[in-house]
Every structure is written in structure tokens, then in C-alpha cells.
PyMOL commands that place a pseudoatom at each C-alpha (Angstrom):
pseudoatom trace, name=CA, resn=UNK, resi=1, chain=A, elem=C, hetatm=0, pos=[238.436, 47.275, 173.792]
pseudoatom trace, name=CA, resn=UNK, resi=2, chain=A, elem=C, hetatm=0, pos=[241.846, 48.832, 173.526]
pseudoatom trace, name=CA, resn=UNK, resi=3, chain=A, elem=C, hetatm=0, pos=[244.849, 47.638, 175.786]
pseudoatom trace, name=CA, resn=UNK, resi=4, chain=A, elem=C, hetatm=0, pos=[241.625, 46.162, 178.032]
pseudoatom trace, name=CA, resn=UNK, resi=5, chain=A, elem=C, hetatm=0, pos=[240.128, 49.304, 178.641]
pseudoatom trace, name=CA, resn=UNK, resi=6, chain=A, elem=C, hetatm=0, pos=[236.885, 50.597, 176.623]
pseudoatom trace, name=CA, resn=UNK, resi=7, chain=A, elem=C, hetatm=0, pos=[237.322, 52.320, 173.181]
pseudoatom trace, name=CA, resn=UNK, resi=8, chain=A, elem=C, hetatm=0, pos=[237.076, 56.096, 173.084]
pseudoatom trace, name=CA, resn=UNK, resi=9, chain=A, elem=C, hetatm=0, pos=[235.377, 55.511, 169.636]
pseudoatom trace, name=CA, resn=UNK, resi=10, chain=A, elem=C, hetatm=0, pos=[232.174, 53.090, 171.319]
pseudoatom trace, name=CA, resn=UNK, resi=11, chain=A, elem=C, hetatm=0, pos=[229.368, 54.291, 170.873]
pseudoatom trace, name=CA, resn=UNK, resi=12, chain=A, elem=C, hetatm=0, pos=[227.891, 56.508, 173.818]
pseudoatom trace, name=CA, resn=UNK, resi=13, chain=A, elem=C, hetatm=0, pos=[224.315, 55.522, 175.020]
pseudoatom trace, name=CA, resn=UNK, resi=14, chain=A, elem=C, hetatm=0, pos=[221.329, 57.794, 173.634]
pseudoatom trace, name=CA, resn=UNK, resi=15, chain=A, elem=C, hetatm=0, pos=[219.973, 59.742, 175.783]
pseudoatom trace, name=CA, resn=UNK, resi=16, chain=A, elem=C, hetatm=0, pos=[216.333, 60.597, 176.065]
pseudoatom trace, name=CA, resn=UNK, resi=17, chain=A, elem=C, hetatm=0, pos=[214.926, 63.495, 174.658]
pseudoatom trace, name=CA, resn=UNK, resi=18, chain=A, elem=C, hetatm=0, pos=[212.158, 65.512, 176.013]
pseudoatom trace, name=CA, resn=UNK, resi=19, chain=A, elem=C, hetatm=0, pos=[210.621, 68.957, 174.651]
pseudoatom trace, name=CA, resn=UNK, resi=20, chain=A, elem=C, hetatm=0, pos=[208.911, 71.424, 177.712]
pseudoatom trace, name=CA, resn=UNK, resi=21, chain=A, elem=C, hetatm=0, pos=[207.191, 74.408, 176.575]
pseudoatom trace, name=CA, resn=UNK, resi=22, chain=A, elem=C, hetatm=0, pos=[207.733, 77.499, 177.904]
pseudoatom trace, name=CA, resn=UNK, resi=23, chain=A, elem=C, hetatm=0, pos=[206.604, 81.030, 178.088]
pseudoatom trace, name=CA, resn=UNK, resi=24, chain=A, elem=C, hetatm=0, pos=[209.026, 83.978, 176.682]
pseudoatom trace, name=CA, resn=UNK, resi=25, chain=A, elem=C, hetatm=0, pos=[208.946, 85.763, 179.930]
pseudoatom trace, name=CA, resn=UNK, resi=26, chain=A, elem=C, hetatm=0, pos=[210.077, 81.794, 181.901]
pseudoatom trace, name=CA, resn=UNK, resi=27, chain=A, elem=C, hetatm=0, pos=[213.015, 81.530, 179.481]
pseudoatom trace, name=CA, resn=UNK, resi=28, chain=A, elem=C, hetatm=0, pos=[214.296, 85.055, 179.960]
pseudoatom trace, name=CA, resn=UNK, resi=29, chain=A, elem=C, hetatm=0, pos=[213.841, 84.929, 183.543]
pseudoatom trace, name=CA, resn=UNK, resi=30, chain=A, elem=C, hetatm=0, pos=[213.976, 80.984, 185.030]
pseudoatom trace, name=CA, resn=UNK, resi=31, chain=A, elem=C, hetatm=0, pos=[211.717, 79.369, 186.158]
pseudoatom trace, name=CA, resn=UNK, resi=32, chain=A, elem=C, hetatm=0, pos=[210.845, 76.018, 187.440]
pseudoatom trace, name=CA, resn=UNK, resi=33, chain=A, elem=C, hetatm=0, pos=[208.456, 73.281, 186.403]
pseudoatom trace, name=CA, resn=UNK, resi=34, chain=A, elem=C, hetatm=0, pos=[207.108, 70.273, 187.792]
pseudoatom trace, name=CA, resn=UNK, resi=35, chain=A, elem=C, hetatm=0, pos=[207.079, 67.379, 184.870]
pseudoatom trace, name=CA, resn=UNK, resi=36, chain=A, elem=C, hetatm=0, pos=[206.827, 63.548, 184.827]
pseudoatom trace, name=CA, resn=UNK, resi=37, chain=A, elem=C, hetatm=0, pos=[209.248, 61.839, 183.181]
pseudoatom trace, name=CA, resn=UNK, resi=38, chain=A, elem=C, hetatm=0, pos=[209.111, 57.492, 182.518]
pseudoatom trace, name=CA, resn=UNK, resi=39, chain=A, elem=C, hetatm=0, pos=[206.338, 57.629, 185.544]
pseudoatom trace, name=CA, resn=UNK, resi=40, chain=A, elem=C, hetatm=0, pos=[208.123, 59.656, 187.738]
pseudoatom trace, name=CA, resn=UNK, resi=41, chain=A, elem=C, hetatm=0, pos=[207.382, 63.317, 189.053]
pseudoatom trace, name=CA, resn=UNK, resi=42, chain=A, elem=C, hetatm=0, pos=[210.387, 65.565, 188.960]
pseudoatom trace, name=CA, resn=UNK, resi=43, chain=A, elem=C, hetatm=0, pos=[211.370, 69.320, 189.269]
pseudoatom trace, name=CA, resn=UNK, resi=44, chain=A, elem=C, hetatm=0, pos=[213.512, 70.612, 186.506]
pseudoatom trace, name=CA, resn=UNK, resi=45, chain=A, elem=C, hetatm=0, pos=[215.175, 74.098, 187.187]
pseudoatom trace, name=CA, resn=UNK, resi=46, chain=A, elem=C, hetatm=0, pos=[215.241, 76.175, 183.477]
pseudoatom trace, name=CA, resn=UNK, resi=47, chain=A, elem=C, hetatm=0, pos=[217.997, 78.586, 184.301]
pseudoatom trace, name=CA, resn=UNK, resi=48, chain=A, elem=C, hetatm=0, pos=[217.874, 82.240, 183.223]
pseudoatom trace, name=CA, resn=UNK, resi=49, chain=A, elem=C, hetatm=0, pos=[218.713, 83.168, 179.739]
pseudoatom trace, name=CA, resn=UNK, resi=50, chain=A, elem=C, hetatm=0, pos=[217.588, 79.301, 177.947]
pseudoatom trace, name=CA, resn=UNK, resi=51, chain=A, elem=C, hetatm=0, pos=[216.100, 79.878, 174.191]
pseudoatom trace, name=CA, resn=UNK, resi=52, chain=A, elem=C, hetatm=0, pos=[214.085, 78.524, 171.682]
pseudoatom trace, name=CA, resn=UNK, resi=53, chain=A, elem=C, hetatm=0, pos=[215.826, 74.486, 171.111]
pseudoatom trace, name=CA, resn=UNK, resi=54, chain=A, elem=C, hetatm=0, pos=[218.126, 75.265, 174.185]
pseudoatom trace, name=CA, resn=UNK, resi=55, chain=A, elem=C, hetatm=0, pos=[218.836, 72.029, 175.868]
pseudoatom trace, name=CA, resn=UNK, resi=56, chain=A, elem=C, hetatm=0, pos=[219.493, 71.556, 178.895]
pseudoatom trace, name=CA, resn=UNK, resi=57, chain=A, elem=C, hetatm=0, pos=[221.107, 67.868, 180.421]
pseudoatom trace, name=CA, resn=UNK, resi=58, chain=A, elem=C, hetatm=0, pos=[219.572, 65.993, 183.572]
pseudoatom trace, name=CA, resn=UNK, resi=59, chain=A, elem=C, hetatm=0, pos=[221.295, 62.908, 184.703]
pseudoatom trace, name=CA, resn=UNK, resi=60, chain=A, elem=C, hetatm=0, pos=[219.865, 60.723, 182.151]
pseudoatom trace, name=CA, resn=UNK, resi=61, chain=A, elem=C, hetatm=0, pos=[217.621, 63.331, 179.977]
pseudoatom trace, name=CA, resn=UNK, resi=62, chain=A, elem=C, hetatm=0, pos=[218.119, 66.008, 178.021]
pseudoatom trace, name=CA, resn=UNK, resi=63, chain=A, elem=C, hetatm=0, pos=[215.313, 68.662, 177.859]
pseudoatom trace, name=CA, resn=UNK, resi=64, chain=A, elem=C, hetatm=0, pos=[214.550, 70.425, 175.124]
pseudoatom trace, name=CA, resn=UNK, resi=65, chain=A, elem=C, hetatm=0, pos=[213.073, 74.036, 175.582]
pseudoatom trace, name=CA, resn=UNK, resi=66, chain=A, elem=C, hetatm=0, pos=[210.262, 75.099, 173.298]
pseudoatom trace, name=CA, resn=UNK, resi=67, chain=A, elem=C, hetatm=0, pos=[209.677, 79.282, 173.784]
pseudoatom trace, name=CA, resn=UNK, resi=68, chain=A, elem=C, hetatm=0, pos=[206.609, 81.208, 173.122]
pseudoatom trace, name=CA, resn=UNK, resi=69, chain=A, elem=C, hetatm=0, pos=[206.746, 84.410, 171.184]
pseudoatom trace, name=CA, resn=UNK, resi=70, chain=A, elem=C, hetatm=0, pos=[206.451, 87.346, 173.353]
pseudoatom trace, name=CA, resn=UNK, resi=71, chain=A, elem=C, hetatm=0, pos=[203.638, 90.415, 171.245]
pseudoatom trace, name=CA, resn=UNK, resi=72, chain=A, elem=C, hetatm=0, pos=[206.382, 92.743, 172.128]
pseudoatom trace, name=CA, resn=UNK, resi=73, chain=A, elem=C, hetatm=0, pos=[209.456, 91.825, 172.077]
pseudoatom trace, name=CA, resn=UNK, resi=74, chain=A, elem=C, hetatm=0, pos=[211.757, 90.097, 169.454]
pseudoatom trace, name=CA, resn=UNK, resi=75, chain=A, elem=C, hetatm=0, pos=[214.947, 88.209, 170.932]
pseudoatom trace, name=CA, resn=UNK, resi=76, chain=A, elem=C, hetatm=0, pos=[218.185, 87.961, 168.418]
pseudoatom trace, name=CA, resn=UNK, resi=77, chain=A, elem=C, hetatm=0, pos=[220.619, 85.950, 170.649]
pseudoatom trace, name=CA, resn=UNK, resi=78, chain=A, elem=C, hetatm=0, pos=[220.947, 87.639, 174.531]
pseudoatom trace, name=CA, resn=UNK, resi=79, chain=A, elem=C, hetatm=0, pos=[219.576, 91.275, 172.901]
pseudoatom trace, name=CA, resn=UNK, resi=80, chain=A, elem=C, hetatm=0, pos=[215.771, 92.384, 172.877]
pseudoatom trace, name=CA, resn=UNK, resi=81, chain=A, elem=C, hetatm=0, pos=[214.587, 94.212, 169.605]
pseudoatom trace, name=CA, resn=UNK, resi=82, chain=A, elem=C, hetatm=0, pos=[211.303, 95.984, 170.262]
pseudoatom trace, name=CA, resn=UNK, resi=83, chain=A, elem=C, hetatm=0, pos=[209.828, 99.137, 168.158]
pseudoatom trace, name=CA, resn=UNK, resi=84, chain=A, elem=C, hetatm=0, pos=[208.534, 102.544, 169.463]
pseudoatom trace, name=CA, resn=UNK, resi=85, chain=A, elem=C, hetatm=0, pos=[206.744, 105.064, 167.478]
pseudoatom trace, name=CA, resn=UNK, resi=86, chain=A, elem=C, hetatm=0, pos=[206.382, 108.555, 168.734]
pseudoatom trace, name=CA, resn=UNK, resi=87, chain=A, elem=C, hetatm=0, pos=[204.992, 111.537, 166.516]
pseudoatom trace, name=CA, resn=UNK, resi=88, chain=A, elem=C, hetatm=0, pos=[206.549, 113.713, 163.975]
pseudoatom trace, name=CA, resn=UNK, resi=89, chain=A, elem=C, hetatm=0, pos=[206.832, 116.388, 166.484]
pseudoatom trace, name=CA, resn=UNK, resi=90, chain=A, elem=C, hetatm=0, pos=[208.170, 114.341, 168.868]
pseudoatom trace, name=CA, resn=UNK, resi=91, chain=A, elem=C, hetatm=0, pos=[211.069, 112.906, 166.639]
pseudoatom trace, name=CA, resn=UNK, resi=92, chain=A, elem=C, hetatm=0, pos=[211.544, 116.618, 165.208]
pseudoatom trace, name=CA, resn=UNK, resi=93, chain=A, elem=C, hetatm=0, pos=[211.454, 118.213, 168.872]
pseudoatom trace, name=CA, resn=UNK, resi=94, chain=A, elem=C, hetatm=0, pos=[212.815, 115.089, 171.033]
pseudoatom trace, name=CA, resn=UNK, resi=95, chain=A, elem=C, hetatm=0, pos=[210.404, 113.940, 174.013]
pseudoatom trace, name=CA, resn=UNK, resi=96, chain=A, elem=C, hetatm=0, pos=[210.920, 111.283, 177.012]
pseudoatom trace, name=CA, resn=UNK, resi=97, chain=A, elem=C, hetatm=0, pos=[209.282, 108.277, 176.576]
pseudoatom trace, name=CA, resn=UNK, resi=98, chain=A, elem=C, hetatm=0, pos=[208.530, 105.069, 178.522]
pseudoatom trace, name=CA, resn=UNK, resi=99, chain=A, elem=C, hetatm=0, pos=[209.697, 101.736, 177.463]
pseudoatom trace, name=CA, resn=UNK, resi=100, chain=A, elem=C, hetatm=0, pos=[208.783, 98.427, 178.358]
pseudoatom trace, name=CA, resn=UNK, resi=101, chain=A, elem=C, hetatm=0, pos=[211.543, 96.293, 178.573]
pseudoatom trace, name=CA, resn=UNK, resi=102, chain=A, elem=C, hetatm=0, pos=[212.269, 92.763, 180.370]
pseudoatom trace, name=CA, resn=UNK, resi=103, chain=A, elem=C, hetatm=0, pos=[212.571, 94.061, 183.500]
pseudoatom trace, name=CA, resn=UNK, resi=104, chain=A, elem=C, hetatm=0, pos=[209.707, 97.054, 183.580]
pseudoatom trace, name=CA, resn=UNK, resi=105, chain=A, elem=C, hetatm=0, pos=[209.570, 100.171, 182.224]
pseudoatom trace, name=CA, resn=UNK, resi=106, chain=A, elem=C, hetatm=0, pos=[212.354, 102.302, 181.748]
pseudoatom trace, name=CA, resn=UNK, resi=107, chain=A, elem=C, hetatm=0, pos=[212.507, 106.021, 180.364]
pseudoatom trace, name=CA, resn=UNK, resi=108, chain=A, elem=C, hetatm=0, pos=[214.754, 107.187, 177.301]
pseudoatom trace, name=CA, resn=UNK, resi=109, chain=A, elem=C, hetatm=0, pos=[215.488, 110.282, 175.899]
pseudoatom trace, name=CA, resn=UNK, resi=110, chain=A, elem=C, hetatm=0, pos=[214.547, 111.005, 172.321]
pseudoatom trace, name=CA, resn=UNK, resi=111, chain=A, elem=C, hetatm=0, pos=[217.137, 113.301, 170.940]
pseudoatom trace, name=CA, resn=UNK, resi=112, chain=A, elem=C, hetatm=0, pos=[215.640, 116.409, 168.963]
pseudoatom trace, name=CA, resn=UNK, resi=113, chain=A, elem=C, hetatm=0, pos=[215.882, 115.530, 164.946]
pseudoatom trace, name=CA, resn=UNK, resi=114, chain=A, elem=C, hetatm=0, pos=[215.443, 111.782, 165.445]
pseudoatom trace, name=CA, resn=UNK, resi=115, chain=A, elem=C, hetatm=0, pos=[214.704, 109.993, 162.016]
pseudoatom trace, name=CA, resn=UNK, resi=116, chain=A, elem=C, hetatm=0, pos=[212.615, 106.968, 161.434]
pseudoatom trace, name=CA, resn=UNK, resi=117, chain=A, elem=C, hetatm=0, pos=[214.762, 103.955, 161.812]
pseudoatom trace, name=CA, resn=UNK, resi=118, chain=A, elem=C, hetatm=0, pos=[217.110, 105.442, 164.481]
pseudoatom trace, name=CA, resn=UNK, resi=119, chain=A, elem=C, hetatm=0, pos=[217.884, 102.745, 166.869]
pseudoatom trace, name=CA, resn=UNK, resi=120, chain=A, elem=C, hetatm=0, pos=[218.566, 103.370, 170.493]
pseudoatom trace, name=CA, resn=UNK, resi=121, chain=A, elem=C, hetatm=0, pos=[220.658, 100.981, 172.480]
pseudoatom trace, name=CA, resn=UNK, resi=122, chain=A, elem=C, hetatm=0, pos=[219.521, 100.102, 176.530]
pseudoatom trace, name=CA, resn=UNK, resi=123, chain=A, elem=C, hetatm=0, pos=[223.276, 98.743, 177.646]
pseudoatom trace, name=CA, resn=UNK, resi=124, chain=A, elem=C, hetatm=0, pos=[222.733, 95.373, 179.799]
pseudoatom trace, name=CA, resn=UNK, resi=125, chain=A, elem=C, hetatm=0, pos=[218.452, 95.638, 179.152]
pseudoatom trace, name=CA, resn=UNK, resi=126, chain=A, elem=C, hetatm=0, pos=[218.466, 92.612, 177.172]
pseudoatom trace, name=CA, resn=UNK, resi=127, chain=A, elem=C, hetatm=0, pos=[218.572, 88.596, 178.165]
pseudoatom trace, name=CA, resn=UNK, resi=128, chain=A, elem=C, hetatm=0, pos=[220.474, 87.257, 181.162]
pseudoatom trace, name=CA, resn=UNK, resi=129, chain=A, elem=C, hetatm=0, pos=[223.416, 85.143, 179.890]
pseudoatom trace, name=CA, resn=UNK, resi=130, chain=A, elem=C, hetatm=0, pos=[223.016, 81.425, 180.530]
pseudoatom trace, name=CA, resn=UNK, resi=131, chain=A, elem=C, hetatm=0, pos=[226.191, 81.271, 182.184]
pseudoatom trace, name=CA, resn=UNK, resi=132, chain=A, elem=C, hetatm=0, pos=[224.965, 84.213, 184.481]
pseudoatom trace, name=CA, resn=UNK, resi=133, chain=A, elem=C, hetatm=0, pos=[227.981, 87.059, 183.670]
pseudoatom trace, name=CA, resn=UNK, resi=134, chain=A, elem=C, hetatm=0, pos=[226.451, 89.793, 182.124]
pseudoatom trace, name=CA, resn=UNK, resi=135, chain=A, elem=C, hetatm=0, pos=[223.352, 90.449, 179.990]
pseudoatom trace, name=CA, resn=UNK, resi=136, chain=A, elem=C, hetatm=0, pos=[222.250, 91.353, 176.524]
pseudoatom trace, name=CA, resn=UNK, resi=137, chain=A, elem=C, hetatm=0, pos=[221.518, 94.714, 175.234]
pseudoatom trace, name=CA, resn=UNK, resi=138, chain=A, elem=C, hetatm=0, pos=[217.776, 96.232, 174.273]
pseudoatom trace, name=CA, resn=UNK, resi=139, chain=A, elem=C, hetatm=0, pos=[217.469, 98.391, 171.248]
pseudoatom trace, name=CA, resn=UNK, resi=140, chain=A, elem=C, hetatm=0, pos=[214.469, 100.434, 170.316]
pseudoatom trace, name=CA, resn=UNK, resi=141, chain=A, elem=C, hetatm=0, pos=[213.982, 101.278, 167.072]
pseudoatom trace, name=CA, resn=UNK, resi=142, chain=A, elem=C, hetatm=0, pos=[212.021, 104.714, 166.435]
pseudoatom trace, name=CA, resn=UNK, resi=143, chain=A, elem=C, hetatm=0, pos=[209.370, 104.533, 164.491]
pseudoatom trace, name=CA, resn=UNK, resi=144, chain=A, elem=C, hetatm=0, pos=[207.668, 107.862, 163.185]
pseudoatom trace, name=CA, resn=UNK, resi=145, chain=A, elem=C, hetatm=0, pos=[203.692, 108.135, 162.609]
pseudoatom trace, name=CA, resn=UNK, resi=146, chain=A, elem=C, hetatm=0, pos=[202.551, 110.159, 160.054]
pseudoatom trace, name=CA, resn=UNK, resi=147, chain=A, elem=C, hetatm=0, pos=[198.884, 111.245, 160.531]
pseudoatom trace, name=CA, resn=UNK, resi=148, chain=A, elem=C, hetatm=0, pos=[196.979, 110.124, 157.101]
pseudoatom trace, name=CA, resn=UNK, resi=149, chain=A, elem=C, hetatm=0, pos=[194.169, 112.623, 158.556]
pseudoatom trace, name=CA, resn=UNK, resi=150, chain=A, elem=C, hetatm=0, pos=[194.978, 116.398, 159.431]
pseudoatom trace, name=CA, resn=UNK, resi=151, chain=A, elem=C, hetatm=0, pos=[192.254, 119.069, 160.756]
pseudoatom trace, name=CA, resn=UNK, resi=152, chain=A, elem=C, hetatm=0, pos=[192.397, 122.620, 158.974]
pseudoatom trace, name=CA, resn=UNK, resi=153, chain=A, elem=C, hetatm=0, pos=[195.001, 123.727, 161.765]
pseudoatom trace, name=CA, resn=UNK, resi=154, chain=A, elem=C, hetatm=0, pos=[197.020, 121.067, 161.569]
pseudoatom trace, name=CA, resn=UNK, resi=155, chain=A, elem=C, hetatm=0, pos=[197.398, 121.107, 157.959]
pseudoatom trace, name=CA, resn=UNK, resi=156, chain=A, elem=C, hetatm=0, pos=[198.405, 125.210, 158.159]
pseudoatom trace, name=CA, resn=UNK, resi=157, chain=A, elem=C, hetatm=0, pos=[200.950, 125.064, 161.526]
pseudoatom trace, name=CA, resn=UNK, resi=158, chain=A, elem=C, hetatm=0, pos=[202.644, 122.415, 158.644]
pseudoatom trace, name=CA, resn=UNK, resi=159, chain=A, elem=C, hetatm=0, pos=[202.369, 124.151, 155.238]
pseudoatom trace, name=CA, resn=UNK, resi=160, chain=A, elem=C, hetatm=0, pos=[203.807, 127.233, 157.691]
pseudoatom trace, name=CA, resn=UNK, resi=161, chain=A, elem=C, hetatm=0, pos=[206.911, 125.089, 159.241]
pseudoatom trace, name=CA, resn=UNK, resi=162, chain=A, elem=C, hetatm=0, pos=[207.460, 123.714, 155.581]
pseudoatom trace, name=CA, resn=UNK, resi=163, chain=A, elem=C, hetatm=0, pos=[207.742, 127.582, 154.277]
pseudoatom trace, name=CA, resn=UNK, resi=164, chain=A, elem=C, hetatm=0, pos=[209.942, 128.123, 157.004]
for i in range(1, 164): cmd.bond("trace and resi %d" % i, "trace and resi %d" % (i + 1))
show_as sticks, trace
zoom trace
């Protein structure tokens, strides 16, 4: 006690710690669950945007959120990292292709002489921000197959383009 009021230094109570497991797609988009805490059923609301160790305070709780990996799709903060290949003559000619992102498919436009490694950037395709203003981005890296089998055709149409 200072002056007869409590210390600012005191130590604060500890609060409780629980960990919830949740699925990629329930931490990009929300979601709700129904959990029982110290005997009691309760519904927590994860908000939009919460990642792996996020926690998130309750009146007398703090819930730790524990996020699945997602096959497709890698998260680095609020953006979405996933990988596309298309074929040589695709990246050479430039195609449209589909892309799954968060939110469904969307189609991008490969420019014509695309190398391997180009990344592509989807503008506001990525994670909702937790405080719910704005989004991160999506970027698609190109990846470029290279048959390791080639019929007799196949193998002339290139040893032509390469004399070209």
C-alpha cells in the first residue's frame, strides 16, 4: 500500500490458461466453439484472423489458440504463400489459371516469359486482420515442370524451338 491505496507494483492475479485447437480454415475465418471450462459449459467466439499461440482474454481466462496446418496453404503473418506449377509452355507462352485461395478460387494471368520462382501478388487475398481493417495479401509462387519423359515429337518441336 502506497498513500492507502494498492501498489501499482503488486502482483496481478494469474490468470488461467487454456489451449483450444483449431482448424486453419476456423482461425482464418472465426468461428465459434462450445468448451467447458472449471465445470462449466461456455461459448467462446475465436474472431477472424487469430494464429498459431494467439490468445485471446475471457473475463477470467485466457485461451490459447492451437492451429492446424492447412496441405495448401502456408500463412507468414496476415499473407497466404501457396505454390502453382504450370508447364514450360505455359510459363514461356503465359496461360490463365485457377487458384485456390481462402476465399475460393480466383483466376490470374500468367504473363508470357514467366520464370520459375516468379511470385505473383493477390492484393487483400490473404488473412483477415484481427482487428477487422483490412486483410493480408496472397502470393503464388510459379513453379515450372519439366517433363523427365518426352515422346519422339515432343523431343523434336524442342530441339526445333532450341535451334530457333
Amino acid at each position: 500500500m502506497v498513500f492507502g491505496q494498492r501498489s501499482p507494483f503488486g502482483r496481478q492475479a494469474r490468470l488461467s490458461r487454456y489451449v483450444i485447437n483449431i482448424t486453419f480454415d476456423e482461425a482464418v475465418h472465426g468461428t465459434q466453439k462450445e468448451v467447458e471450462i472449471e465445470g462449466k459449459r461456455q461459448k467462446i467466439k475465436i474472431p477472424a484472423g487469430v494464429d498459431d499461440g494467439s490468445e485471446i482474454r475471457f473475463s477470467n481466462y485466457i485461451i490459447v489458440c492451437q492451429v492446424s496446418r492447412h496441405p495448401k496453404f502456408v500463412r507468414r503473418g496476415y499473407d497466404i504463400v501457396t505454390e502453382h506449377e504450370i508447364s514450360y509452355s505455359r510459363a514461356a507462352l503465359g496461360s490463365v489459371e485457377d487458384i485456390e485461395t481462402i476465399d475460393g478460387p480466383v483466376k490470374i494471368r500468367i504473363p508470357s516469359g514467366t520464370q520459375p520462382g516468379t511470385q505473383i501478388r493477390l492484393r487483400a487475398k490473404g488473412v483477415p486482420r484481427v482487428s477487422g481493417h483490412g486483410q493480408g495479401d496472397h502470393y503464388v509462387i510459379i513453379r515450372v515442370k519439366v517433363p523427365s519423359k518426352l515422346s519422339r515429337d515432343q523431343k523434336r518441336l524442342l530441339e526445333e524451338l532450341e535451334r530457333t
